[in-house]
Every structure is written in structure tokens, then in C-alpha cells.
TIGUDREN-378502 format. One record per residue (C-alpha): x, y, z; residue number from 0. Coordinates in steps of 0.001 Angstrom, whole numbers, padded with zeros to 6 digits, always signed. Layout:
     east    north       up  num
        X        Y        Z  NUM
...
***
This chain:
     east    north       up  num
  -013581  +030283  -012208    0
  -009977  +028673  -012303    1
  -010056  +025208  -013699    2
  -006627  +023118  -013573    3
  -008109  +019858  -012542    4
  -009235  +018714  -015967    5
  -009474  +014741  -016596    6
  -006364  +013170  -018070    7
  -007508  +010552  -020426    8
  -004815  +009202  -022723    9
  -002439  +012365  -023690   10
  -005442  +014468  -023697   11
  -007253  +016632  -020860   12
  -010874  +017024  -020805   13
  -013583  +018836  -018623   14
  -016859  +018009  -019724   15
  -018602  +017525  -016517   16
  -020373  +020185  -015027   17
  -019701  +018750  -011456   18
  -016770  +020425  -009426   19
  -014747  +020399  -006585   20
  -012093  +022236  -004507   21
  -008982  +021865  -002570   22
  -009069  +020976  +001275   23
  -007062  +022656  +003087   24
  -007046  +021387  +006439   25
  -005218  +023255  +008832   26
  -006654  +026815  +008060   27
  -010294  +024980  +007555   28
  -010309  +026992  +004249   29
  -010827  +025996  +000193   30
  -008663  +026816  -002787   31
  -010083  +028653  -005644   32
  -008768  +025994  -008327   33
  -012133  +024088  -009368   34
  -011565  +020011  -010302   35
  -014048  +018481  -012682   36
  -015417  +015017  -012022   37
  -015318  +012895  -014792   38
  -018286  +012139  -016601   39
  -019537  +008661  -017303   40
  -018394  +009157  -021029   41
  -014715  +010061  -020096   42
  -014826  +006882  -017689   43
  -015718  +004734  -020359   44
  -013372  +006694  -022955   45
  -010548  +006067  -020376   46
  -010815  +002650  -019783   47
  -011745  +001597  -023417   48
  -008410  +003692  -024197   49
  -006064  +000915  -021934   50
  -007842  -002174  -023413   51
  -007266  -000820  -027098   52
  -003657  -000126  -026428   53
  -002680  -003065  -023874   54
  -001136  -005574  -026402   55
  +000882  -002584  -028407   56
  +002236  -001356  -024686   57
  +002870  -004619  -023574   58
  +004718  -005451  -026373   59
  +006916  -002337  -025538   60
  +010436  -003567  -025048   61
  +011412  -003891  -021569   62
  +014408  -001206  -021789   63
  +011915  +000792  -022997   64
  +009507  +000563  -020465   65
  +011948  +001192  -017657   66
  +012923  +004586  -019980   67
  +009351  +005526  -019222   68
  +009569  +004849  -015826   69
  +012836  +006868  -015222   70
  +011312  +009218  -017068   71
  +008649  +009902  -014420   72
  +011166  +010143  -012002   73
  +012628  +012923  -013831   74
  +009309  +015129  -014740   75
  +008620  +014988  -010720   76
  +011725  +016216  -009880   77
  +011005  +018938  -012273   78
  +008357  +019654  -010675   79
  +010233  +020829  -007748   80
  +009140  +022374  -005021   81
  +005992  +023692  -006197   82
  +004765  +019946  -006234   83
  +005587  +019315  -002095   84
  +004186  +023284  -001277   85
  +000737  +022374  -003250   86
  +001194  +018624  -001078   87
  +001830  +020275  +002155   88
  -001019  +022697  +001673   89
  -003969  +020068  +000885   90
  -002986  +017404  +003401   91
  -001184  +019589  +006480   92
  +001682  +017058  +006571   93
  +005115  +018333  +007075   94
  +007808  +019643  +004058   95
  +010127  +017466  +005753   96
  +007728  +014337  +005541   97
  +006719  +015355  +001846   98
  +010387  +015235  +000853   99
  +011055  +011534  +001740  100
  +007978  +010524  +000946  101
  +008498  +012131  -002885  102
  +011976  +010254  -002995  103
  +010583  +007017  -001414  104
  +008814  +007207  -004342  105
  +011342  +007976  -007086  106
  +013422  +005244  -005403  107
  +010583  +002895  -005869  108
  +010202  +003753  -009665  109
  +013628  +003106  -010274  110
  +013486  -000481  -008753  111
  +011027  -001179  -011291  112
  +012895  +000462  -014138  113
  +015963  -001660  -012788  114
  +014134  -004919  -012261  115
  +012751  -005070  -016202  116
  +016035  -004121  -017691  117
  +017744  -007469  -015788  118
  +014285  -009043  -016557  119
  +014927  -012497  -014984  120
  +011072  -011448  -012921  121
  +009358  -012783  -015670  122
  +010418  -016031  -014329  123
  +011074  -017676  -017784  124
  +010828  -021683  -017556  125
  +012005  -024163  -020259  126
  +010933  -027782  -020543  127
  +012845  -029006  -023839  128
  +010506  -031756  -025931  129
  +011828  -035693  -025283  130
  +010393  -037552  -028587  131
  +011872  -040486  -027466  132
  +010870  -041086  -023632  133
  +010506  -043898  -022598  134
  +006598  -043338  -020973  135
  +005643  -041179  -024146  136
  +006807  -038235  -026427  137
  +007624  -035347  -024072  138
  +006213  -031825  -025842  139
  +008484  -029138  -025736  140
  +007229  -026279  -023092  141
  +007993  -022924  -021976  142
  +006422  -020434  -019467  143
  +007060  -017200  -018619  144
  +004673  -014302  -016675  145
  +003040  -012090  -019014  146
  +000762  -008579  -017825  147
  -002717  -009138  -017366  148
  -004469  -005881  -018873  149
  -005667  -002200  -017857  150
  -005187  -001777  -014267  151
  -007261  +000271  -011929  152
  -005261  +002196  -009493  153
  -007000  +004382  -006264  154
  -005058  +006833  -005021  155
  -004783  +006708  -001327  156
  -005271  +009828  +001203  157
  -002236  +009211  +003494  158
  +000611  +009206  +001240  159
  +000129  +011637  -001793  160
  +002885  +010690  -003696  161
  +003853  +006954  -002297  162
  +000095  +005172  -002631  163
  -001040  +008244  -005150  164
  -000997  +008525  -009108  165
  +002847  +007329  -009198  166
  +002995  +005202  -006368  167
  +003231  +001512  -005535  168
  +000465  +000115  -007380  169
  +000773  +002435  -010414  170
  +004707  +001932  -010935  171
  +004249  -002156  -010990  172
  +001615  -001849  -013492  173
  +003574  -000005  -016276  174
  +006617  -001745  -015124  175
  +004705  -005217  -016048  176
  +003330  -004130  -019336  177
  +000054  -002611  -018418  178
  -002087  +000201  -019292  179
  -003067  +002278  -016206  180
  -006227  +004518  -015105  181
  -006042  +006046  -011817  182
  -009052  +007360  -009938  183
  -007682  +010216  -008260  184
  -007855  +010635  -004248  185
  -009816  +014366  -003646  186
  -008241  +014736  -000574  187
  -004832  +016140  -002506  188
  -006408  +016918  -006599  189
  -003627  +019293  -007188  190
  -000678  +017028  -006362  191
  -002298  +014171  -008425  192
  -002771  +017103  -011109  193
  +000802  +017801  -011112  194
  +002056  +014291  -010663  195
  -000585  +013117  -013845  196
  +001181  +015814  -015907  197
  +004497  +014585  -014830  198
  +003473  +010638  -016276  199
  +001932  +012445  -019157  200
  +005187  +014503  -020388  201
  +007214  +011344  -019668  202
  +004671  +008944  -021853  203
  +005548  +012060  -024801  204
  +008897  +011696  -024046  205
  +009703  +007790  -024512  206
  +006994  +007476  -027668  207
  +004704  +005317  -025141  208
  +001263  +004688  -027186  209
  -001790  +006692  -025952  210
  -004272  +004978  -023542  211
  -001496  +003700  -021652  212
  -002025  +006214  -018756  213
  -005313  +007853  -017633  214
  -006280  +009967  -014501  215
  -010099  +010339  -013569  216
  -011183  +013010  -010517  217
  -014333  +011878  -008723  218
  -015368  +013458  -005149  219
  -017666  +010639  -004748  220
  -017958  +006831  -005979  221
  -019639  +006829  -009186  222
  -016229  +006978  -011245  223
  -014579  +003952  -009120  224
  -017543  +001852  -009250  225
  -017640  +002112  -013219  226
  -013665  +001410  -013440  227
  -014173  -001176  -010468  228
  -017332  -002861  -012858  229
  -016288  -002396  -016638  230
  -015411  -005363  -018364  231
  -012022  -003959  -019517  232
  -010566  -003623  -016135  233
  -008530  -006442  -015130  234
  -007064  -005779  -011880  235
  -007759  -003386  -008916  236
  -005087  -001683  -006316  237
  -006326  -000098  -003614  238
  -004938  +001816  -000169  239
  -008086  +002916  +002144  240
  -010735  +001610  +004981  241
  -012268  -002257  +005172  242
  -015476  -000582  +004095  243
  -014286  +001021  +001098  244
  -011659  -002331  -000165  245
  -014594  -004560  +000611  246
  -017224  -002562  -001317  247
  -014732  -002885  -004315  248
  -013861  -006205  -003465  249
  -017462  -007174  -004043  250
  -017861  -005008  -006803  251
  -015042  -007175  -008840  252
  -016669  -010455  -007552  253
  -019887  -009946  -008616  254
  -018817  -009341  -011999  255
  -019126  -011646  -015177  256
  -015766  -012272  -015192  257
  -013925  -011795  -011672  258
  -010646  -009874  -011257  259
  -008483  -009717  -008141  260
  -008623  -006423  -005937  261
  -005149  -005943  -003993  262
  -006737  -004144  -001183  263
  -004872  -002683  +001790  264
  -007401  -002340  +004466  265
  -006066  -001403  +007416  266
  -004607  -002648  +010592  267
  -003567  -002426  +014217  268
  -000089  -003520  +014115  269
  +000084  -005059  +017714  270
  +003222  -004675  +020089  271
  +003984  -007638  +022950  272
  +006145  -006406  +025479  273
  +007035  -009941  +026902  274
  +007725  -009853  +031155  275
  +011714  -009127  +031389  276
  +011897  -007271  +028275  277
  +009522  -004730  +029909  278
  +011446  -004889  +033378  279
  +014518  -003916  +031646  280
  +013816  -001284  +029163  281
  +010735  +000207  +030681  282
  +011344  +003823  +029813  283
  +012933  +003598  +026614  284
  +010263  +000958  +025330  285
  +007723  +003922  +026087  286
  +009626  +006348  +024698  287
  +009984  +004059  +021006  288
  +006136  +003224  +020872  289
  +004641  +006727  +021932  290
  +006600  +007957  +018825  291
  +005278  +005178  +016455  292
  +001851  +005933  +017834  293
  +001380  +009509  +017473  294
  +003942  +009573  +014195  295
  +002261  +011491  +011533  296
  -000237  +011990  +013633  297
  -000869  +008178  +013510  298
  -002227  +008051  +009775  299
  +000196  +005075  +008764  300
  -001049  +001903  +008196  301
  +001799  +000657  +010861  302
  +001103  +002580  +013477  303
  +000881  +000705  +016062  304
  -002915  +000208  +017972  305
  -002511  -002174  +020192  306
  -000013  -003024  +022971  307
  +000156  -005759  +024871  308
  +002026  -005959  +028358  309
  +001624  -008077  +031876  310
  +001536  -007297  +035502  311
  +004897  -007619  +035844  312
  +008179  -005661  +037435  313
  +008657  -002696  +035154  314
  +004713  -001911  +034217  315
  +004583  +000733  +036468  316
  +007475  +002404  +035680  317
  +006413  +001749  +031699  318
  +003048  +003613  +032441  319
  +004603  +007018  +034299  320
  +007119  +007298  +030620  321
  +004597  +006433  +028458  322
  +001863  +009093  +029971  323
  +005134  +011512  +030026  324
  +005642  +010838  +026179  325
  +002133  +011511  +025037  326
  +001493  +014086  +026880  327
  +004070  +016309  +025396  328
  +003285  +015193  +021613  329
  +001845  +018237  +019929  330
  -000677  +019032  +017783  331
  -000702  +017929  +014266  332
  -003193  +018331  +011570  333
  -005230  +015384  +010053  334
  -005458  +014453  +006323  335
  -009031  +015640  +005828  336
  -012102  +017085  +008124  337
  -013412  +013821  +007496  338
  -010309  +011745  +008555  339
  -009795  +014244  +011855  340
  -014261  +013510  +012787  341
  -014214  +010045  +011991  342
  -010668  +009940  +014718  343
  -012852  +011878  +017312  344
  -015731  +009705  +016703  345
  -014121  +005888  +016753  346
  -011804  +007299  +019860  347
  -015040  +007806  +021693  348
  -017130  +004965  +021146  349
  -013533  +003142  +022238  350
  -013441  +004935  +025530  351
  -017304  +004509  +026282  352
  -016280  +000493  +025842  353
  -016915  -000995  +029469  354
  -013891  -000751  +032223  355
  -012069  +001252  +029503  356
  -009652  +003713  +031032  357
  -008070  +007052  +029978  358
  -003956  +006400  +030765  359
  -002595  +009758  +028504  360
  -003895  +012532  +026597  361
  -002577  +015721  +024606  362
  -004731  +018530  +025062  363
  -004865  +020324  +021380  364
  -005954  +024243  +022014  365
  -009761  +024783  +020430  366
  -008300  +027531  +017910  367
  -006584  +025213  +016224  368
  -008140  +023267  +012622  369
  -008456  +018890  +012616  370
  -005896  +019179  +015324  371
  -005312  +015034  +016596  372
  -005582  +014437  +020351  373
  -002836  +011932  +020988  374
  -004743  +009223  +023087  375
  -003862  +006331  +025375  376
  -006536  +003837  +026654  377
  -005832  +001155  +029034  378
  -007978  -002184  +029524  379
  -007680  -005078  +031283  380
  -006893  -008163  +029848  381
  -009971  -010225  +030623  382
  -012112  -007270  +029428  383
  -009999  -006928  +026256  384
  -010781  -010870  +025444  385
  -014495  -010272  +025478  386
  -014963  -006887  +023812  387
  -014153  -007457  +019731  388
  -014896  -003895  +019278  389
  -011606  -003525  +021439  390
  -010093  -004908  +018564  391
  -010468  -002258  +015629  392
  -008340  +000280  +014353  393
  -009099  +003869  +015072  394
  -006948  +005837  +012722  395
  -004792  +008502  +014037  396
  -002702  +009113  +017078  397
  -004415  +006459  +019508  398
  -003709  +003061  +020926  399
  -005017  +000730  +023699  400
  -002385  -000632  +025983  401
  -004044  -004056  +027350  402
  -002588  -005284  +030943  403
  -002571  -009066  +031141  404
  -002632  -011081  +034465  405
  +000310  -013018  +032912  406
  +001634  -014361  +029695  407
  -001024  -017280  +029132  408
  -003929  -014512  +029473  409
  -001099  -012429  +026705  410
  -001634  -015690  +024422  411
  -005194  -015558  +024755  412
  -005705  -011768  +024152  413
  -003909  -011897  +020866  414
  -004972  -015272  +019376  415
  -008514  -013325  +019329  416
  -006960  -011121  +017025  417
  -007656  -010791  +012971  418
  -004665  -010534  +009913  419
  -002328  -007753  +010775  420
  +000197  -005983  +008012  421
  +002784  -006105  +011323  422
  +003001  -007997  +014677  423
  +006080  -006676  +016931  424
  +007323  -008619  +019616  425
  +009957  -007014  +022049  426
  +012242  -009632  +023906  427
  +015281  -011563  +024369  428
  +016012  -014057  +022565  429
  +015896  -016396  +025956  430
  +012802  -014961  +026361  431
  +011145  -015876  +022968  432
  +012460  -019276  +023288  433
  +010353  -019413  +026411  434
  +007411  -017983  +025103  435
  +007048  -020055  +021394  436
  +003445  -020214  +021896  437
  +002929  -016354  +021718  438
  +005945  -016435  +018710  439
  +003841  -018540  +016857  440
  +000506  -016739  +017058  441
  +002044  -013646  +016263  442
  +003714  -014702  +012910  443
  +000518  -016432  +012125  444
  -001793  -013251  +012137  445
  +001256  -010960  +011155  446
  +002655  -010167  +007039  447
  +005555  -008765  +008414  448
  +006819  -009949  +012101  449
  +009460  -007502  +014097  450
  +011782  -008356  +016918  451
  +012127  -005231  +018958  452
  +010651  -002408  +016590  453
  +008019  -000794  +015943  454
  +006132  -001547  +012545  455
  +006285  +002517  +011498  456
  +008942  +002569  +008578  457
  +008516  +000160  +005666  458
  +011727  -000208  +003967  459
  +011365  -000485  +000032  460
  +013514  -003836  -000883  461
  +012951  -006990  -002217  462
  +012451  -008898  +001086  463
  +009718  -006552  +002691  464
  +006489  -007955  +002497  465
  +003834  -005476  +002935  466
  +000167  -007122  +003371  467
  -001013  -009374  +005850  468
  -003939  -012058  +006089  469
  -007377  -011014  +005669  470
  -008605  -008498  +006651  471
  -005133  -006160  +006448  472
  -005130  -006804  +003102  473
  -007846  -008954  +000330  474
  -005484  -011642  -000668  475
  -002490  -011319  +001694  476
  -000088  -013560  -000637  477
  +001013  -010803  -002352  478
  +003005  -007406  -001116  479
  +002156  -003713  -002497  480
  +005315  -002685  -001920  481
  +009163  -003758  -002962  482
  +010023  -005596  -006167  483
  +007566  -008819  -005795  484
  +004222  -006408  -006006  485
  +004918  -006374  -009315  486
  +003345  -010003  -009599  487
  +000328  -008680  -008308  488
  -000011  -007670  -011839  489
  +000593  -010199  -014346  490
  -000261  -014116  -014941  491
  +001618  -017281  -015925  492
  +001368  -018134  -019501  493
  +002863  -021362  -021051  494
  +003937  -021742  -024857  495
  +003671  -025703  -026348  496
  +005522  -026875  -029258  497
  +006138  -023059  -030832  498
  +009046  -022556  -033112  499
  +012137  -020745  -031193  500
  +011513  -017505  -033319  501
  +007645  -017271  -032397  502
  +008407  -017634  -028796  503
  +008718  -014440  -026628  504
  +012232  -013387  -026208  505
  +012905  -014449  -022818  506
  +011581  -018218  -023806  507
  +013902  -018397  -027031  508
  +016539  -020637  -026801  509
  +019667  -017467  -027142  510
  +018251  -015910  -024608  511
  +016782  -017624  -021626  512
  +016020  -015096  -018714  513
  +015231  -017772  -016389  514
  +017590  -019018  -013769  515
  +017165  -022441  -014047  516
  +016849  -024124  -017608  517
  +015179  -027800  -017392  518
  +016979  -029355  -020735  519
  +015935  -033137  -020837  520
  +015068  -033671  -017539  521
  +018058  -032330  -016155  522
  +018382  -028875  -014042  523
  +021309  -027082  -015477  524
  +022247  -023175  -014425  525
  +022373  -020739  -016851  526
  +023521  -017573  -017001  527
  +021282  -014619  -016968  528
  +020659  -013124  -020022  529
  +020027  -009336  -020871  530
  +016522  -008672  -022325  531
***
């Protein structure tokens, strides 16, 4: 028996467990040989007990440092090469093409971090110089800054091996902040988290980065999350998946002695409003732009788009003949997992067995084929929509229900029965959105991140996006899990009083203030940024 998926626990590997698994590969329905060993209960608890022992010597790593470590990643999956995208195409049946932006999405998003820690004005560094003499009382002197927070628990996600995996966005903000990481690795793609651990490994050797401050665990199951999700060491949780799986963790870290915050991405539907003239004047190219958001990789985004919402209005007809056109020529595309493709088949159903629920476009996949998707298109009525919730849910994969209001008012009612959405598109003029700021409004309520004439497929990585959305598209939607601001998903405020300059922390000493804005007796002076 071939064993490569050992545990990664510090700089160490370890297969103790006598509990194995395989490689999916989903579009010849067929295993690999390679066996991966699910950690035991005793390399959980070694893991995690690893990160709390070395949190305070990692996070008192120097900044430039850290980012070396970080670029340093970069570098060991690009050695990697192409062996790391063949093993990723084979155990999730998505496309070479796909796998290589995906891999430098995420060496682009590593290097943010690496950049954003050398500059190191994030840590939002706030002075308050002391005032012995005011007027009202002695003023103390006080400085804040954010600080990490402890081991973080990172699970890999199915849908994007290397983006939402073992170096992805909830794994790269963690180091980047100063904390130790353990990652429970997705089974859906072991050997690209095998090959992506050793890549974090080698670069932790590289830099001199203390051991503990990196872990990888391989479960098939939930025993190893639940203990991560449960021991008192853990202090956050980030998480890519279903509303039953966050939630179960989400309740999991609330029920604890001491509560931690579980970034969970959950899932959403991403609606599109065509308003009335929009759709009369772009009819065929507006169905042509949405059946390609809906079926893209075979609609296992969290944008694609599940939900559209038009009127009986000039230009619906001729929006319906391109749409069925588009879908119908989509072909087939293999799904993540067995399970991913059955569960599609099985919500799609149940949605078209929903009363006065009609078929509008289908693409026929040929039986020989493996967890082929059929790309679907229901239609529905407005009124029905409005009293069905189960209308409402997503059904993963290449489907979406295209609900035909009577008119714009029953539009505002449709969608203000809606839940918290990662993305809300709305496709008109800007005349028309002017006349319409009732359906504006309720859209950027529900919505994280609101589009004017897009589609929500394609999240750039910058600074401004804000990926997450209110409840339940993501557990605490203030917060984004991807561009430069996740990062605060991952540490805490902490203010100094009265401390002599040298004890402070570098960025709160007074010949070297990382902060924009120094408050020096009461008055708001700008100040240069400082180099950490």
C-alpha cells in the first residue's frame, strides 16, 4: 500500500491512524492507489497544543520576516510546477486552464499579505499622549494597536483547491497576522493539499519559522474538525462550505467555555434584476452574460448566480428564446465530488417538483459520461415565487430560477423576501435606477457586494472587494475572506496605558508610529508612515 498522505503536524509527518482514504477521481468514477491517513485524536491534540505553545514566539516574529515566509510559499508552489495542477485537475475534474489562475490568484493573494505587513500601517497603531495637567483631570498616556489572536483553524474548501485550500484566503491572513495555523484538510483533493502542506512546510525550514506554527490534519469525516472546532486552544475558525456544515461549527464554537468567532462562508444565490428597459434593450446579450455565469464551472462558485429576476415587459420574450439557446448548447462538465454532482441532481428535483414550477432550458449530458452537470433553467411566476421559501435556496451547480414578475412593485416584493446574499446584481440605466430606488435599496441591503450590470462570477482580489454578505451568506458578514481587510478577521485591538516608550510594541513607540493619524495633546496631526 502507497502512503503519501501522512499528517503534517509541526515540521514533522505522522501516520499513526489505522483509518484510510483514497483519491476521488470524478470524471472516470475511479480511485487512486495513494492511501491518506486520518489523523488520530492524539495527533489532533498534538497539533493544536503545537500552535498554542508557539503563538507568542511566532507572533513576535518580525513583520519582514513574516512576509519572507509568506513569499516563500509562493515560491515552493511554483516549484511544484505542474505536477501540483495535473494531481488538482485529476481529483476535482476542473479544467488546467481554471487550475492555472486559480494557483496564481492565489500566489497573488499571498503576496498582498507579504506586502501589507512589510508597510505595516494595518495594525492600525493609535497614540493618545498623557495630559498631566488638564484641566478636567490628569490625562494617562494611551496607545492601541491590533495584535493576532492565537492558533487558527482553517477548513479547506472543495471548490477551489488552492484559493479556499491549505494556502488560501483564510490560511495566508492568519500567518500574515502573527498566528499559528492548523488546517483540516478538504478529502475531496488530499493530494493537492499534500503537495501544497509540503510547500508551507519547506518554506517554514526556509525562513527559521518556529515549529507548531503550521499543521495539516486529513479527516474523511468530522471527528478531526469537531476536536479543532472544540479545543480550548483554538481561537478562531475559517470556513468555505454548506449552511449545514458553517452552522454545525458555528454552534460548536458557541457552545464552548470560552466562545471564538467562526468566519463562515455559507453559501448564496447571488440574485440578478433585470429592471423593464434594461431588458427591452439588451435582451440577447443579457442572456448570453448570465447563462455563462450560471453554468461557469459548472456553477460551483459561490457567485454564481441562482436567481433572476425579470417582468412582463417588451424584451422578455425575446430574453427567453437566447437564454434557452445559451443553455442548451453548454456542455458537459464534471462536478467536484459524486457527492457534490447527487446532492445537484437531488436539490434540482425537489426545485422542479415545487408547485407551477416550469422547465425553460436544459443540457442533455450523454449517460456514459461520470458526475456530468445538467445545465438547468426553471421558470416561476412571481406570485408563486413570493409564497414558496423553498424557491429561495441555493442548489449548487449549473442551475437557476428565472422568476417573471407582473411588474416592478411585485419585483420589490419577490426580493425583499429574500435572505443575506455575498452579491446582488442589478442591470439598468442609470435613469432607470433613479426610478426604481426602492428595489436599489433592498438590494444593497441583503447584498455584501452590489453590481451594476455584471454578473457576481469573478471576485477581484483588492483592497476594496468585500467578500461576505449578511447572515446567512456568511456568520458575521462585517468582515470579508478575501482582499487585504480579511486579515482583521484574525486579530484583536489591544491598548497599552502608561508603558515606558521602550516596552511598547514597535509600531506604538514614539520613533516609529505606524499609524496614520497621531493624537498628540488633543490635537490630530499627520504623520508620516513609518517602516516596521
Amino acid at each position: 500500500m502507497n502512503i503519501i498522505g501522512k499528517n503534517f503536524i509541526g515540521y514533522q509527518q505522522s501516520a499513526q491512524s489505522q483509518r484510510t482514504f483514497q483519491s476521488y477521481v470524478p470524471a472516470s468514477d475511479t480511485f487512486l492507489a495513494e492511501q491518506f491517513y486520518c489523523a488520530t485524536s492524539e495527533e489532533t491534540e498534538r497539533a493544536i497544543q503545537l500552535a498554542a505553545n508557539t503563538f507568542n514566539e511566532y507572533a513576535a516574529v518580525p513583520a519582514s520576516q513574516r512576509a519572507e515566509f509568506l513569499m516563500a510559499i509562493t515560491e515552493e508552489i511554483m516549484n511544484c510546477g505542474d505536477i501540483l495542477l495535473e494531481r488538482a485537475h485529476l481529483e476535482t475534474g476542473l479544467p488546467l486552464a481554471r487550475l492555472r489562475g486559480e494557483r496564481t490568484r492565489t500566489i497573488n493573494q499571498l503576496t498582498q499579505f507579504a506586502e501589507l505587513i512589510r508597510e505595516g500601517s494595518w495594525v492600525d497603531a493609535s497614540i493618545d499622549t498623557a495630559q498631566p495637567d488638564r484641566p478636567s483631570g490628569p490625562k494617562p498616556d494611551i496607545r492601541k494597536m491590533l495584535v493576532p489572536i492565537g492558533p487558527v483553524v482553517v477548513f479547506g474548501s472543495s471548490n477551489f483547491p488552492f484559493a479556499y485550500s491549505v494556502a488560501g484566503v483564510d490560511t495566508g491572513p492568519a500567518l500574515a497576522a502573527g498566528n499559528p495555523v492548523v488546517v483540516k484538510a478538504h478529502a475531496a483533493h488530499p493530494g493537492v493539499s499534500d503537495l501544497t502542506a509540503q510547500a508551507i512546510v519547506k518554506a517554514a525550514q526556509r525562513t527559521g519559522m518556529p515549529e507548531g506554527v503550521f499543521s495539516m490534519l486529513y479527516d474523511d469525516g468530522f471527528e478531526v474538525g469537531s476536536a479543532l472546532t472544540r479545543h480550548s486552544a483554538s481561537k478562531a475558525i475559517g470556513f468555505t462550505g454548506s449552511f449545514k456544515g458553517g452552522m454545525a461549527i458555528y454552534k460548536m464554537a458557541q457552545e464552548r467555555d470560552e466562545p471564538i468567532p467562526v468566519y463562515a462562508e455559507m453559501g448564496s444565490v447571488n440574485p440578478i434584476v433585470i429592471l423593464p428597459q434594461y431588458l427591452k434593450d439588451n435582451a440577447e446579450s443579457l442572456a448570453k452574460t448570465i447563462a455563462a455565469s450560471v453554468t461557469l464551472g459548472a456553477g460551483q462558485f459561490c457567485t454564481n448566480p441562482g436567481l433572476v429576476f425579470v417582468t412582463e415587459s417588451d424584451g422578455l420574450e425575446e430574453f427567453l428564446t437566447a437564454y434557452q439557446k445559451e443553455i442548451s448548447k453548454v456542455p458537459p462538465t464534471t462536478m467536484l465530488t459524486a457527492g457534490i454532482c447527487n446532492a445537484f441532481y437531488k436539490l434540482k428535483k425537489e426545485a422542479q417538483q415545487q408547485p407551477n414550477v416550469t422547465e425553460l432550458a436544459v443540457s442533455k449530458v450523454p449517460s456514459s459520461l461520470h458526475n456530468q452537470s445538467e445545465a438547468t433553467i426553471l421558470r416561476v411566476a412571481g406570485s408563486d415565487f413570493i409564497q414558496n421559501p423553498r424557491l429561495h435556496e441555493e442548489v449548487f451547480g449549473p442551475f437557476s430560477l428565472l422568476v417573471i414578475c407582473k411588474n416592478t412593485d411585485e419585483l420589490l416584493t419577490a426580493i425583499s423576501g429574500l435572505k443575506g446574499q455575498l452579491t446582488a446584481s442589478l442591470m439598468t440605466s442609470e435613469k432607470e435606477a433613479i426610478q426604481h430606488g426602492a428595489i436599489v435599496t433592498q438590494l444593497g441591503r441583503i447584498s455584501g457586494r452590489f453590481i451594476m450590470n455584471g454578473v457576481p462570477t469573478g471576485v477581484e482580489v483588492c483592497p476594496s472587494m468585500h467578500h461576505g454578505g449578511p447572515f446567512p451568506a456568511s456568520s458575521i458578514a462585517q468582515y470579508t475572506s478575501v482582499g487585504r481587510h480579511s486579515i482583521l478577521r484574525f486579530v484583536r485591538p489591544q491598548s497599552y496605558q502608561d508603558w515606558p516608550d521602550k516596552l511598547l510594541p514597535k509600531p506604538l513607540q514614539n520613533a516609529n508610529p505606524l499609524s496614520i493619524y497621531r493624537l498628540l495633546n488633543n490635537e490630530l496631526t499627520k504623520q508620516p508612515i513609518a517602516k516596521p
